[in-house]
N, C-alpha and C positions, 0 to 999 in steps of 0.2 A: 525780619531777620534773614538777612543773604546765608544761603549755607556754601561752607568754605568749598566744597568740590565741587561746587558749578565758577568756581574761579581757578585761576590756576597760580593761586598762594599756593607755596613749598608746604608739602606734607612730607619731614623727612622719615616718618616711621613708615614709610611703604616699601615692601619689599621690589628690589629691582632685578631684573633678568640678567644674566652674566655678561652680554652685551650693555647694556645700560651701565653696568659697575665701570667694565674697561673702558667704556668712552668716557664716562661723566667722571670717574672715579680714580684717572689715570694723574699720579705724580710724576711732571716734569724734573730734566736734570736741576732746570732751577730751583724749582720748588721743593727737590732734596736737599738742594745746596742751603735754602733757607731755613728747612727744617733743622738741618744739621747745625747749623750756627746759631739757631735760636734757641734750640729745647739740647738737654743734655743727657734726660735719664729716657727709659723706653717708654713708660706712662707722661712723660716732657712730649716726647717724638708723637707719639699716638694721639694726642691729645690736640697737638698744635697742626699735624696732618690732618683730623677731621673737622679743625675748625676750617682750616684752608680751603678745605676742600669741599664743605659745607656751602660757607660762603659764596665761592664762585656758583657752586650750583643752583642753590636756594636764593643767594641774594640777601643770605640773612644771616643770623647767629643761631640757631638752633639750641635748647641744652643738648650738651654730649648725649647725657641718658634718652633725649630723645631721636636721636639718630639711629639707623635702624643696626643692628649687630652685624649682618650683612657688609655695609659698606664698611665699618671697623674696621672687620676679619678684613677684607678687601685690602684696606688700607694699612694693616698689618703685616700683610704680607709683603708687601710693597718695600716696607720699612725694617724688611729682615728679621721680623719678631717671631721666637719659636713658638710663643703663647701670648695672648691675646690680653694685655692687661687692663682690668678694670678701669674704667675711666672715672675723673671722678665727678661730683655732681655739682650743681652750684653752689651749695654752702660750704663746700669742705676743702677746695681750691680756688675760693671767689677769688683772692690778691691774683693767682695765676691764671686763672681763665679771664681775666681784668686787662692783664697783661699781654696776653697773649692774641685777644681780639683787637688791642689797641695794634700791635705791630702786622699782625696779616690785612687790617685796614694800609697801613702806609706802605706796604709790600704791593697789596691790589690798588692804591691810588682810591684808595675808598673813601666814606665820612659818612658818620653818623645823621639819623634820621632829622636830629634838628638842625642840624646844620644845613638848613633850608630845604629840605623834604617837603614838609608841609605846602609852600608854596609852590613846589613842585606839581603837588597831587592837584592842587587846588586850582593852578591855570591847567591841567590837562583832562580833570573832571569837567570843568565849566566850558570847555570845549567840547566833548564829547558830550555831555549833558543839550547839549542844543540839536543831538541828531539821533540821541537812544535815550533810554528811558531805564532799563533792564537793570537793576545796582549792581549786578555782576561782570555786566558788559560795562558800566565804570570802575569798578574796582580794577579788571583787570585794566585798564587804557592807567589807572595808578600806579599799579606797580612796570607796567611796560616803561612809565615814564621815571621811575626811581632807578629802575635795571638800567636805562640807559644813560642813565648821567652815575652810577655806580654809589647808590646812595642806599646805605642801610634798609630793608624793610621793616617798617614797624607790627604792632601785633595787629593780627587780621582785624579785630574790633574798634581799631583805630582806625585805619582806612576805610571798614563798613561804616563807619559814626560821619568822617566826614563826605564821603560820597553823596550816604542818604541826604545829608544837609546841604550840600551843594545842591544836589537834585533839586530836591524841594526848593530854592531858592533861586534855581534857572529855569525851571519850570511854572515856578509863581511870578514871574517877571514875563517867559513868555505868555501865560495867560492874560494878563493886566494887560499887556501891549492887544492882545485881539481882542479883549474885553473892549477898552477904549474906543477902536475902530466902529464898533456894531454900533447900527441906526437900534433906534427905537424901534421898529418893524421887524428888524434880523433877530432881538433878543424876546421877541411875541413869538415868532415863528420857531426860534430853538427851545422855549421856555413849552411851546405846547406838540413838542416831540414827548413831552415826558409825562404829559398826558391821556389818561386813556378814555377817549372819546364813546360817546354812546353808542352801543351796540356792539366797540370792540371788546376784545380779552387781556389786549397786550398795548403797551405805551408804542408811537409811531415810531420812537429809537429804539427800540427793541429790536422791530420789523426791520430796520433802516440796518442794524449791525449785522441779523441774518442776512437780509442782500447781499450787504458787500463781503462776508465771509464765504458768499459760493464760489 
């Protein structure tokens, strides 16, 4: 299992420095203009600002309640509010947060993760799979490659499932390919690296991986 913070999947519960709010967190005149035409009540406006603004930054759809309270307030202020209204959660405004993701997609030119995501991830893992190994170092070349075609992020454990599977499946191909090549001689000689010959303590690839790790 890849853990999520050696990747750099969006974690929106983290608190951001006041510099990090005003760049990352900053509403354009358009992006007021859009707020304003689309949401009508101040929990409309709130709500539809932090998916917006989510999105661009994440890449994704976050729940509201998981957005950190910081960028809200941020974002309330922004939006002329004298108090900070509750947002609400997935089950109590699903129709409107349904709605409201679908239109900040056609606003950002965006599209959901099936809408060919997958084979997104899939020719850019099995590219990268051929020169790293690390599933973190593919997960992110994943989402670098979803970020730049503007395509939903799915949930971390979907990207970790097919990564690991890819790997294993560029990796099992390049083995079989130098398997094939070896004489009968090359697979005696690597078969008794692993070995541990009379009078030694340790197999000859043991000795062999301290060498070249000096």
């Amino acid at each position: 299992m890849t853990a999520i913070d050696r990747t750099v999947y969006p974690r929106p519960n983290e608190k951001l420095t006041r510099e990090e709010l005003d760049t990352r967190y900053c509403i354009s005149e358009t992006g007021h203009a859009f707020i304003r035409a689309t949401a009508r009540s101040d929990v409309g406006r709130l709500m539809l600002a932090t998916l917006l603004k989510a999105r661009q930054d994440f890449g994704c759809f976050p729940a509201p309640l998981e957005v950190h309270s910081d960028i809200v307030a941020h974002l309330a202020s922004q939006l002329g509010l004298a108090t900070v209204p509750p947002l609400p959660n997935e089950t109590s405004r699903k129709q409107m947060l349904h709605h409201y993701r679908a239109v900040v997609r056609v606003y950002l030119k965006a599209s959901i993760y099936t809408n060919g995501g997958e084979q997104l991830v899939t020719a850019a893992v099995i590219e990268a799979a051929a020169t790293m190994s690390d599933p973190a170092d593919l997960i992110n070349r994943a989402i670098e490659a979803l970020n730049n075609a503007t395509v939903d992020l799915p949930a971390f454990s979907t990207l970790e499932r097919l990564a690991n599977h890819l790997r294993i499946q560029v990796h099992t191909q390049m083995y079989e390919q130098v398997a094939a090549r070896l004489t009968a001689d090359e697979v005696a000689a690597l078969d008794a690296l692993l070995i541990v010959q009379t009078g030694a303590v340790t197999t000859a690839f043991i000795a062999l991986n301290r060498y070249t790790s000096v």
